[in-house]
Backbone as numpy.savetxt, mean C-alpha at the origin, in Angstrom:
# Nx Ny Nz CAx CAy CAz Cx Cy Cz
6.46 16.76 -17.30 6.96 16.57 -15.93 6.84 15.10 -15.55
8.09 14.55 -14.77 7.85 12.94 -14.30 6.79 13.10 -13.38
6.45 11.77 -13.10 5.58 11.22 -11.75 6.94 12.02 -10.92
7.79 11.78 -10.69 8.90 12.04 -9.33 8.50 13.52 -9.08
8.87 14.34 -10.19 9.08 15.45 -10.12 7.58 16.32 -9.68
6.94 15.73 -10.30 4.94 16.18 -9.75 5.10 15.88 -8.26
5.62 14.63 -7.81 5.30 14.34 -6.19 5.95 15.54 -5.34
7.13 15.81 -5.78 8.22 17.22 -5.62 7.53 18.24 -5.32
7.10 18.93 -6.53 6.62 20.09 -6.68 5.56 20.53 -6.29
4.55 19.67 -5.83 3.59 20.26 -5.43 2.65 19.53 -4.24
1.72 19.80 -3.99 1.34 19.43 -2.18 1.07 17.64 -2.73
0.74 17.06 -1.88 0.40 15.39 -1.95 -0.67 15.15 -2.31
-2.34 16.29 -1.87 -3.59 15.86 -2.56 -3.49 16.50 -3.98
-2.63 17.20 -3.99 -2.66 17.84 -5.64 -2.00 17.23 -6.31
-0.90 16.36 -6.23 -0.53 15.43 -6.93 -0.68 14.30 -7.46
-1.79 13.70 -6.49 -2.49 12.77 -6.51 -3.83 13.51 -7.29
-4.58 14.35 -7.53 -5.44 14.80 -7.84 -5.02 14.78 -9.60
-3.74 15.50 -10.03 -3.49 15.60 -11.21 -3.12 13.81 -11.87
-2.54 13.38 -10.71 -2.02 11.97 -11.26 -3.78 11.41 -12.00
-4.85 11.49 -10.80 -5.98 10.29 -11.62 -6.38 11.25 -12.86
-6.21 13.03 -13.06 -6.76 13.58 -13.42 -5.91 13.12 -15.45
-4.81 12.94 -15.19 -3.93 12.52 -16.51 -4.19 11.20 -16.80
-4.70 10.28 -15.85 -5.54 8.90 -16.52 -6.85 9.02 -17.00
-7.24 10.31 -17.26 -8.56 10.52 -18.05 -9.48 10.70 -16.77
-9.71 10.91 -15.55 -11.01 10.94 -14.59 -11.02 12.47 -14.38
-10.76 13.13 -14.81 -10.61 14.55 -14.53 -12.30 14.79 -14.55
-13.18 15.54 -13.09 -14.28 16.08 -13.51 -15.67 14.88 -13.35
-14.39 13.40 -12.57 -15.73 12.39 -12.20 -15.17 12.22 -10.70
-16.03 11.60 -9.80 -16.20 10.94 -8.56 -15.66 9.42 -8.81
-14.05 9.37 -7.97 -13.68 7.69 -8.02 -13.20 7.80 -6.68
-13.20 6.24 -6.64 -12.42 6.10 -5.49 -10.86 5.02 -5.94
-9.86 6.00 -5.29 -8.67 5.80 -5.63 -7.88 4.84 -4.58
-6.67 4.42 -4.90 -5.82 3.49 -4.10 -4.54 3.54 -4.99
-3.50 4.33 -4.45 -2.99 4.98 -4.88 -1.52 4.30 -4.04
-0.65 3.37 -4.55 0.49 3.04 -4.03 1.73 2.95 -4.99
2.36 3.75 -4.30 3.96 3.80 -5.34 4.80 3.41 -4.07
6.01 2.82 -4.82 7.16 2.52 -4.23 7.67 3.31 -3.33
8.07 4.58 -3.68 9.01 5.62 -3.28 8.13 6.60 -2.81
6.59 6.49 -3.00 6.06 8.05 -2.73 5.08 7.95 -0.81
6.02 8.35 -0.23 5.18 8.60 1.42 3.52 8.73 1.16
3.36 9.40 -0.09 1.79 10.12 -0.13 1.24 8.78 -0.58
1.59 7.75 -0.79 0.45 6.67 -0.75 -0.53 6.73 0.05
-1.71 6.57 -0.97 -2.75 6.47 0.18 -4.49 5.63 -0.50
-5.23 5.59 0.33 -6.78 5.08 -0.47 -7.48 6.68 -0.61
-8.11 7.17 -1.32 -8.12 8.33 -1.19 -9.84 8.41 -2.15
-11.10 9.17 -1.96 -11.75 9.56 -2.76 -11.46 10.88 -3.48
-11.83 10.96 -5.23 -11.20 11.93 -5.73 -13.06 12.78 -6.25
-12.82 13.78 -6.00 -14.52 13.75 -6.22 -14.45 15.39 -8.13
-15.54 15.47 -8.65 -15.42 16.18 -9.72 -14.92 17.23 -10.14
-14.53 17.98 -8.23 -13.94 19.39 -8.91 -12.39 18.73 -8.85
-12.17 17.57 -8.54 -10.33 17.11 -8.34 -10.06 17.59 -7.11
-10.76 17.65 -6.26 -10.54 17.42 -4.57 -10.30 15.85 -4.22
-9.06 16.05 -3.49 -8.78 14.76 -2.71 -9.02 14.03 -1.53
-9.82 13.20 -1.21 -9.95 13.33 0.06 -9.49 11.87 0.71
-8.28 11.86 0.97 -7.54 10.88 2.21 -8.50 10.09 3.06
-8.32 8.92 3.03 -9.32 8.23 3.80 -8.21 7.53 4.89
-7.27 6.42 4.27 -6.69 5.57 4.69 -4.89 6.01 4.21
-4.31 6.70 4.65 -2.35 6.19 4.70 -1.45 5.31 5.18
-0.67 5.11 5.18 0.55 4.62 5.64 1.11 5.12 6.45
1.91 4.12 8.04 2.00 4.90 8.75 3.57 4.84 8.80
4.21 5.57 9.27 5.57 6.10 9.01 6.30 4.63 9.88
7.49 4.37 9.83 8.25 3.36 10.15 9.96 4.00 9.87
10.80 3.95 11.65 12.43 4.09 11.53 12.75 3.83 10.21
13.61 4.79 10.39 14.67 4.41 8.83 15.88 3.58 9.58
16.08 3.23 10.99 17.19 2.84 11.64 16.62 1.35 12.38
17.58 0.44 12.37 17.20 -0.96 13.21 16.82 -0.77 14.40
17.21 -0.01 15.10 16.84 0.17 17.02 15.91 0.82 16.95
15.42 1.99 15.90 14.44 3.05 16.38 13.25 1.39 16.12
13.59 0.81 15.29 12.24 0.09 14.42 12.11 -0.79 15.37
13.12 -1.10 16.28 12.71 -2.74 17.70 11.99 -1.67 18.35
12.19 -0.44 18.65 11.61 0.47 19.61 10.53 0.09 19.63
9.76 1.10 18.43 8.83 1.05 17.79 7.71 -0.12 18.21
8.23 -1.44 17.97 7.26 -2.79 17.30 7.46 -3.25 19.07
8.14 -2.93 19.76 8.27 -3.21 21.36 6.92 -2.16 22.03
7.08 -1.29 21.84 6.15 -0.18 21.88 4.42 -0.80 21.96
4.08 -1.45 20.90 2.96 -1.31 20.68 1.88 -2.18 21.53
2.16 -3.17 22.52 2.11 -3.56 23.46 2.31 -4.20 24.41
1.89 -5.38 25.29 2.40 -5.62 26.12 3.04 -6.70 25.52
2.79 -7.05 23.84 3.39 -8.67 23.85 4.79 -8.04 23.36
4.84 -6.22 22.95 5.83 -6.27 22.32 7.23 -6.89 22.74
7.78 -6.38 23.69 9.15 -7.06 24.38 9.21 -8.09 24.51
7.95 -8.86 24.57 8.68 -10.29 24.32 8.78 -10.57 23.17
8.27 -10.58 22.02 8.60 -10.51 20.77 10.16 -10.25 20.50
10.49 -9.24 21.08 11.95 -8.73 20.64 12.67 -9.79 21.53
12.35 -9.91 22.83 13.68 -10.69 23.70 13.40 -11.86 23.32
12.66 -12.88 22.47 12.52 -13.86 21.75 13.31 -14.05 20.77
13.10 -12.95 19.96 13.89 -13.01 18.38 15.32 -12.63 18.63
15.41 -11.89 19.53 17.50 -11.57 19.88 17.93 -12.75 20.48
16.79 -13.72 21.05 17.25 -15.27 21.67 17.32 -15.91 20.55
16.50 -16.14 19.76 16.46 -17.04 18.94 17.22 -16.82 17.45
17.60 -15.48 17.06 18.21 -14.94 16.10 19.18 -13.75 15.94
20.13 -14.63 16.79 20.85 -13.21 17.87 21.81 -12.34 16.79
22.18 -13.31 15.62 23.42 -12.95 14.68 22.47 -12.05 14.01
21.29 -12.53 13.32 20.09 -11.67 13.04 19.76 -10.59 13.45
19.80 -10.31 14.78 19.46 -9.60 15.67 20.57 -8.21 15.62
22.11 -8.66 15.56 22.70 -7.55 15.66 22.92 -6.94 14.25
22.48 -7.80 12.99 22.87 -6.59 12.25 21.42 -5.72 12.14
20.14 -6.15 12.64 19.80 -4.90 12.87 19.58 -4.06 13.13
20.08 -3.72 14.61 20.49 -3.17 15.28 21.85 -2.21 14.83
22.35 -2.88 13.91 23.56 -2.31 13.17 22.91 -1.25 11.97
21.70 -1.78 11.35 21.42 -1.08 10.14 21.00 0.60 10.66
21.48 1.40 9.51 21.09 2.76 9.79 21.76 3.20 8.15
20.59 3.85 7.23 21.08 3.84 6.14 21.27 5.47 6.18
21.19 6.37 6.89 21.89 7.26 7.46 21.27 8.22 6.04
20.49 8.56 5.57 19.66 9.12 5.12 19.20 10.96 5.05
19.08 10.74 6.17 18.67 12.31 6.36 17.60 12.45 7.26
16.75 11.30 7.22 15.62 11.62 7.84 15.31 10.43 8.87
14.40 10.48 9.47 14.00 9.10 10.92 13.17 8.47 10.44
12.35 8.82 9.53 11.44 7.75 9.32 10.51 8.15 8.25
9.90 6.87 7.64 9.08 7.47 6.36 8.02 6.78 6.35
6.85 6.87 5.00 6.14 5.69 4.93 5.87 5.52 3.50
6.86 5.33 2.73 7.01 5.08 1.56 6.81 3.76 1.54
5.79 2.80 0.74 5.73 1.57 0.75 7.21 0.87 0.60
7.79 0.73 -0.18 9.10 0.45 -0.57 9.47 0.39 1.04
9.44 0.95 1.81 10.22 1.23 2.88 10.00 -0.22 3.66
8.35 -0.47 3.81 7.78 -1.61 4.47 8.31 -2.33 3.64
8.84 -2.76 2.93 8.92 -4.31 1.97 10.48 -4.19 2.34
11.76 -3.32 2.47 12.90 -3.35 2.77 13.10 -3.63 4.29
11.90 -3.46 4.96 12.18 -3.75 6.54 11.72 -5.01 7.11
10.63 -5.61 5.88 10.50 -6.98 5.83 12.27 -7.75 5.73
12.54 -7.48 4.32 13.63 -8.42 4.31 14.68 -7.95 4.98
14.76 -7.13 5.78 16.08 -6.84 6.97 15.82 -7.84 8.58
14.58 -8.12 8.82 14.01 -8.84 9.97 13.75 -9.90 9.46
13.55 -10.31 8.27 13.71 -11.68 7.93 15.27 -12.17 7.81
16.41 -11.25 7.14 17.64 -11.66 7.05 17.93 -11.84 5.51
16.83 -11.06 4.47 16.72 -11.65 3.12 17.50 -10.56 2.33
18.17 -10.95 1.66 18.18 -9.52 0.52 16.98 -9.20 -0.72
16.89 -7.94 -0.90 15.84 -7.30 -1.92 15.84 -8.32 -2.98
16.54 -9.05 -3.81 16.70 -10.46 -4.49 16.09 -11.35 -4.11
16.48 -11.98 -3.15 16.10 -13.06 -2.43 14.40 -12.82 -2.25
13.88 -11.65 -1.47 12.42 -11.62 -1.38 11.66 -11.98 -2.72
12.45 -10.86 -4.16 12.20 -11.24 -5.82 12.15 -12.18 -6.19
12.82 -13.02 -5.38 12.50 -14.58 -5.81 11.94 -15.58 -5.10
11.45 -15.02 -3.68 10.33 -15.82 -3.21 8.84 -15.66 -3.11
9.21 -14.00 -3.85 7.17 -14.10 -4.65 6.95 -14.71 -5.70
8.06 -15.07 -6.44 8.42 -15.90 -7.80 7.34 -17.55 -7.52
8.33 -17.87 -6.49 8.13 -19.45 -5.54 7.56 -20.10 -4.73
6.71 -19.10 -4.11 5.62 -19.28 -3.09 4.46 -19.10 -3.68
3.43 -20.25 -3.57 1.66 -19.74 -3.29 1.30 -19.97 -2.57
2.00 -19.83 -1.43 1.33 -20.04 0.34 1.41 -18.57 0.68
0.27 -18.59 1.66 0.11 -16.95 2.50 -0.28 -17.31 3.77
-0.02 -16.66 5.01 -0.40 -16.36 6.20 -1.31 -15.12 6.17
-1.80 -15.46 7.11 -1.89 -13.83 7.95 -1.83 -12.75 8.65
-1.73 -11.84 7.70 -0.53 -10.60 8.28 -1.28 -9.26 8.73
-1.08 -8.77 10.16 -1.97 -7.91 10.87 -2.20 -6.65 10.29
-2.95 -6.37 9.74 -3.91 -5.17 9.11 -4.67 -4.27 9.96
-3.93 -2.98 11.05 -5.11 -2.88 12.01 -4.47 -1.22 11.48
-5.86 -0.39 11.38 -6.12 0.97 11.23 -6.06 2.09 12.28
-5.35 2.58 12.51 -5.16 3.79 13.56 -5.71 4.99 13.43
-6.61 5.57 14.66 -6.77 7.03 14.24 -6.06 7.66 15.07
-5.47 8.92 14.42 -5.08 9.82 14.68 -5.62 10.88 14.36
-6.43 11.96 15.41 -7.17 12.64 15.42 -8.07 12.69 14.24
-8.89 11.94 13.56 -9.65 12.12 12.27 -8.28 11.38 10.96
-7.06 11.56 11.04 -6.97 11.15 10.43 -6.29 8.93 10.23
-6.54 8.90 9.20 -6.57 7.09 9.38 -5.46 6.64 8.82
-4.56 5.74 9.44 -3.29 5.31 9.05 -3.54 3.74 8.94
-2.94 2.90 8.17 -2.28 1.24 8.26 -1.22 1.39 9.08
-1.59 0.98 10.54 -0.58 0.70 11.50 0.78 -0.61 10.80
1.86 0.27 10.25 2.86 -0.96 9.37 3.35 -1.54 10.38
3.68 -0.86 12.02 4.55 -1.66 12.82 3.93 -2.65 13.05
2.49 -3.21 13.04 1.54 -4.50 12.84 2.21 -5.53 12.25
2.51 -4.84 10.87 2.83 -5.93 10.00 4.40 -5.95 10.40
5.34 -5.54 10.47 6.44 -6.01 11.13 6.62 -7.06 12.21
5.85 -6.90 12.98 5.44 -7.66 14.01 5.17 -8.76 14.03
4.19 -9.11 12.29 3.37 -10.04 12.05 4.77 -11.10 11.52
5.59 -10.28 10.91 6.34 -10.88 10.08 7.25 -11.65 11.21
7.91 -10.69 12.39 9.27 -11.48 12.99 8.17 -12.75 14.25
6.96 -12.55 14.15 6.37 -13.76 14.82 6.28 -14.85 14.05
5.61 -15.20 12.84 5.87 -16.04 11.86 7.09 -16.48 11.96
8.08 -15.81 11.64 9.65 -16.15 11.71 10.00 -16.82 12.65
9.91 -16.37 14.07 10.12 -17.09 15.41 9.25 -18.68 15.10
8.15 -18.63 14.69 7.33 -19.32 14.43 7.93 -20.83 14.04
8.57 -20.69 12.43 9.63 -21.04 11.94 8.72 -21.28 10.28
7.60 -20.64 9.99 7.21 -20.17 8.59 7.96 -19.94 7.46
8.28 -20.23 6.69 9.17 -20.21 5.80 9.33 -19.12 5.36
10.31 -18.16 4.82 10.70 -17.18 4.96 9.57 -16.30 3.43
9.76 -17.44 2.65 9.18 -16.75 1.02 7.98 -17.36 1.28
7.36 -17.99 2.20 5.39 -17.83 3.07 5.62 -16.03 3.46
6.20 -15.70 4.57 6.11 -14.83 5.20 6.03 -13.20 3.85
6.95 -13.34 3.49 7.37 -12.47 2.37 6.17 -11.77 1.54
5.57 -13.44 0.83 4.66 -13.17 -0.07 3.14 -12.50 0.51
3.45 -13.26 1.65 2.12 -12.60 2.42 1.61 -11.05 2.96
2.75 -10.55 3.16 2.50 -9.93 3.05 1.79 -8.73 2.04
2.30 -9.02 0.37 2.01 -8.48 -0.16 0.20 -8.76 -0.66
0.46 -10.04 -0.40 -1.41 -10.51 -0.01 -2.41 -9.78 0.77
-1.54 -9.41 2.42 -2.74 -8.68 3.33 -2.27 -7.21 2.60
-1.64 -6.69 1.71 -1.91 -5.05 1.62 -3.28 -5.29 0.31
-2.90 -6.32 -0.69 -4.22 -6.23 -1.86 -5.58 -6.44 -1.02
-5.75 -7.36 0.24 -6.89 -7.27 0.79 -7.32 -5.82 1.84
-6.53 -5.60 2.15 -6.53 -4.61 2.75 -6.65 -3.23 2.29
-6.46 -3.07 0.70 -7.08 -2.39 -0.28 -8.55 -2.22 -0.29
-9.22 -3.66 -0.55 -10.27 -3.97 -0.86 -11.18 -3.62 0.29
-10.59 -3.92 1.33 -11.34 -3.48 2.85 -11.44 -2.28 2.60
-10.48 -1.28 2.73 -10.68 -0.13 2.74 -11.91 0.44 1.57
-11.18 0.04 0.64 -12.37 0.52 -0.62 -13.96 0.48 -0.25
-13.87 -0.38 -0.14 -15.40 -0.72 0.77 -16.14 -0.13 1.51
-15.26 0.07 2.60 -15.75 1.22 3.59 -16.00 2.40 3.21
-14.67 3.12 1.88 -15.23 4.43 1.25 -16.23 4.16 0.68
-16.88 3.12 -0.32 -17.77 3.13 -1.36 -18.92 3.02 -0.47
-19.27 2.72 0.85 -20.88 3.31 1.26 -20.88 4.19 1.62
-19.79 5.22 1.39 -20.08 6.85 1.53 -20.08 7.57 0.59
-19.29 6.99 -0.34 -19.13 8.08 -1.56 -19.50 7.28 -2.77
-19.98 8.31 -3.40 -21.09 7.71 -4.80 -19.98 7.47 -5.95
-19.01 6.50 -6.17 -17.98 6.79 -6.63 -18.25 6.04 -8.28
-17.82 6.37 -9.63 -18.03 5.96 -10.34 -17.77 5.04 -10.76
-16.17 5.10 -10.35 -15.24 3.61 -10.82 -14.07 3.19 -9.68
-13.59 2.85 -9.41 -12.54 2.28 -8.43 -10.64 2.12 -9.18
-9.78 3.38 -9.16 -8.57 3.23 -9.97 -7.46 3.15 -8.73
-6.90 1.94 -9.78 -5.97 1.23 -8.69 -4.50 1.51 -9.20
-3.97 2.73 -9.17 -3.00 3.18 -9.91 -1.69 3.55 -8.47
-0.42 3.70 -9.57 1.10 3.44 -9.05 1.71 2.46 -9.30
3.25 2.28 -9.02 3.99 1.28 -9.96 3.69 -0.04 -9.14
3.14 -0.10 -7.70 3.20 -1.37 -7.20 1.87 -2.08 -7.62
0.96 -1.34 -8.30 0.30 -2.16 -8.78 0.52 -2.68 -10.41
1.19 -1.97 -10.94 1.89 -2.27 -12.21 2.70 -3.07 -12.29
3.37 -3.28 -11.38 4.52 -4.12 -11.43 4.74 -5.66 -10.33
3.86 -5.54 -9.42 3.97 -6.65 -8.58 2.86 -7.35 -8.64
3.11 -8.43 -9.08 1.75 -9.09 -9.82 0.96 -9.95 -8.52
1.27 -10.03 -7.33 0.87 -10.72 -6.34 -0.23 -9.30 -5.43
0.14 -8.30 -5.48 -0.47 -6.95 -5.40 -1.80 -7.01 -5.93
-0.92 -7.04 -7.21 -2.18 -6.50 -8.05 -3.57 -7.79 -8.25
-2.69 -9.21 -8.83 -3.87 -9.85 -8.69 -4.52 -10.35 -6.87
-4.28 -10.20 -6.30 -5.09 -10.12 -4.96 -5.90 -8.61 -4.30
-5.66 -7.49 -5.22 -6.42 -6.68 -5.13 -7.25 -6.83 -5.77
-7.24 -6.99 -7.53 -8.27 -7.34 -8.50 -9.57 -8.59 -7.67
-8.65 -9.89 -7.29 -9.11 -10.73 -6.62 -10.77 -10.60 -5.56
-9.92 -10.03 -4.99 -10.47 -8.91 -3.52 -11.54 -7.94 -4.06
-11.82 -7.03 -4.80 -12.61 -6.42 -5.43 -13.39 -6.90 -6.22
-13.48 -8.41 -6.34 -14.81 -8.85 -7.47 -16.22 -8.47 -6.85
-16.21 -8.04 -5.80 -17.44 -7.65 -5.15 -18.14 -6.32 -5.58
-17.41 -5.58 -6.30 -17.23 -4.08 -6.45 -18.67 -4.14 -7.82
-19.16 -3.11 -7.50 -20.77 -2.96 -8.76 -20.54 -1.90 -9.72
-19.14 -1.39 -9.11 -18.22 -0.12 -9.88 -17.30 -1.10 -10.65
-16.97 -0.15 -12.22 -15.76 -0.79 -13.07 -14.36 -0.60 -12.09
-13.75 -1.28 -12.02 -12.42 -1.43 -11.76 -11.35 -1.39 -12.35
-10.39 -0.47 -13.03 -9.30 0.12 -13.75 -7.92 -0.15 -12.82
-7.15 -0.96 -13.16 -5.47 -0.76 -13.14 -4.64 -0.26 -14.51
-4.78 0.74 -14.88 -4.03 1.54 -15.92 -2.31 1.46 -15.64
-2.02 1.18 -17.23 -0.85 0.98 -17.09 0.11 2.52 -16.96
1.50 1.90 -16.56 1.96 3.28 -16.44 2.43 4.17 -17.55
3.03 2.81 -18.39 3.75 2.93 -19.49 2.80 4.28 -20.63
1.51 3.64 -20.81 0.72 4.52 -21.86 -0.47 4.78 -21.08
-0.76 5.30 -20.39 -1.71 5.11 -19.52 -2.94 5.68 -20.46
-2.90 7.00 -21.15 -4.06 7.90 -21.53 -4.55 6.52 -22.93
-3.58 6.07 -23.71 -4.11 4.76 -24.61 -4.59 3.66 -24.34
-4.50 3.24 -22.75 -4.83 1.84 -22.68 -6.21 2.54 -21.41
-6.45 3.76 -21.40 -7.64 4.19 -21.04 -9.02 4.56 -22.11
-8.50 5.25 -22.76 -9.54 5.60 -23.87 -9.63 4.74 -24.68
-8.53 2.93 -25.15 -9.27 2.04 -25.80 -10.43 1.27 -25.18
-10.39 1.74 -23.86 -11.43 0.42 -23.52 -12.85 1.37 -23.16
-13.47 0.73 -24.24 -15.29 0.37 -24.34 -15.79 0.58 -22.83
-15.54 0.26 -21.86 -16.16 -0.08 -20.42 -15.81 1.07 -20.47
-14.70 1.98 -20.30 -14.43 3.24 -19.23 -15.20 4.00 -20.54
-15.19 3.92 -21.47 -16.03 4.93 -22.29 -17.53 5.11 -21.84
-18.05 3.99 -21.54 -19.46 4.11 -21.30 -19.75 4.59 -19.73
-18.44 4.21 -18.40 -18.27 4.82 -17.66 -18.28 6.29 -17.68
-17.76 7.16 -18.24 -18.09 8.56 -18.62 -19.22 8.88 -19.12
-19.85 8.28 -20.09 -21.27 8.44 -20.59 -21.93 9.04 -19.43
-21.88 7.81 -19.08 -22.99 7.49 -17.89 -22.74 8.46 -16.97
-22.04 8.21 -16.25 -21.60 9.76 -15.42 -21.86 10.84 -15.80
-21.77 11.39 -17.26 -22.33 12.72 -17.40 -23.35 13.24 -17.38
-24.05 12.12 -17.52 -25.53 12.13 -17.33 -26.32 12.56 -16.20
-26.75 14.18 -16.10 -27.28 14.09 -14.78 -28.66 13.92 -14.44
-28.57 14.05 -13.24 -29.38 13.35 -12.08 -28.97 12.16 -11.45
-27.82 10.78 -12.14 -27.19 10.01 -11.85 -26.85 9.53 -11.02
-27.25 8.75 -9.98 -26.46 8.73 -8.40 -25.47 7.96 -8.81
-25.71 6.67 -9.22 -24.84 5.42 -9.26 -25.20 4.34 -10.42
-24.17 4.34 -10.49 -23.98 3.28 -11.85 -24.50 1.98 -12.09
């Protein structure tokens, strides 16, 4: 069965449960961070020995349409409207195509990472290219608003933050591939934050930083790695390609299991 077709078929902690469980952790305590492109169920998540999932930190849903998304980022407080009646002043041609965009979908809104990185370059004015080639070209970063929402017990990454963060920079007059890259900077730190906070609760063995955006976006991944040198737990980004081979060659995660099986064990 694909990754696609697992996310399909079955609930979101069970998919995520089987996903770390097929990188070899089946039956240990980790703490996970779990981001794919396309999958809403991204999330930071502890996975504990019987393969219970437990959601700490998600993603919070964001319009699939240009007006619902000014709504939205107007919404969130009092600076919102001016923000917007700024940027329709200052980027008015800007302004109407997105107000124009509506990819007419099916649905109002999602929180598929992919989604946040396409609504970056629609409020910047960039195409999906253009952003590809200004994580290429940039090693400058800002900083991009990272603030956590609860909703009744459960914990979201407020994304309309980072939207926000992005068309102020812009107004600003930040260079477009600063703004871009940075973002993908505050989600690897913002990993690491989170992780953190799970690891003085949960006795976790190792820390797996799995999905294609950490496989594949190297500004992700090395500013999460980055961000986590603090960690007293091994740290695993398994590839996607062979994942169960480029797990069981390495010496570290072998002795990681050792050790773990070993009871009475709190921590490593």
């Amino acid at each position: 069965m694909s990754h696609d077709q697992l996310v399909q078929e079955v609930w979101p902690d069970e998919a995520l449960a089987q996903i770390v469980g097929a990188y070899g952790f089946a039956g240990q305590s980790v703490a996970v961070a779990y981001y794919s492109f396309n999958d809403p169920n991204s999330m930071i998540a502890a996975y504990d020995q019987t393969g219970t999932v437990y959601p700490l930190v998600a993603l919070g849903s964001l319009p699939m349409s240009g007006t619902d998304l000014l709504a939205v980022i107007a919404s969130i407080d009092e600076s919102g409207p001016r923000i917007i009646a700024n940027y329709r002043k200052e980027f008015s041609e800007l302004m109407r195509q997105i107000e124009a965009f509506d990819p007419e979908v099916g649905i109002t809104e999602t929180s598929a990472p992919g989604w946040i990185f396409a609504l970056v370059a629609l409020v910047l004015g960039m195409s999906e290219s253009d952003v590809s080639q200004a994580l290429r070209t940039s090693n400058e970063a800002v900083e991009i608003d990272t603030f956590i929402e609860d909703d009744e017990g459960r914990y979201y990454l407020d994304t309309r933050r980072i939207i926000r963060s992005v068309m102020s920079y812009h107004l600003a007059g930040v260079d477009k591939a600063v703004i871009a890259r940075s973002v993908f900077v505050a989600l690897g730190s913002f990993v690491s934050d989170a992780l953190r906070r799970l690891l003085k609760q949960w006795n976790a063995r190792a820390i797996l930083c799995i999905g294609d955006l950490f496989t594949y976006n190297q500004i992700l991944r090395n500013q999460t790695k980055g961000s986590l040198s603090w960690s007293a737990v091994p740290v695993f980004f398994p590839s996607l390609e062979d994942p169960n081979h480029s797990l069981e060659s390495s010496e570290e995660l072998l002795q990681v299991r050792l050790r773990a099986d070993i009871t009475g064990v709190e921590a490593l």
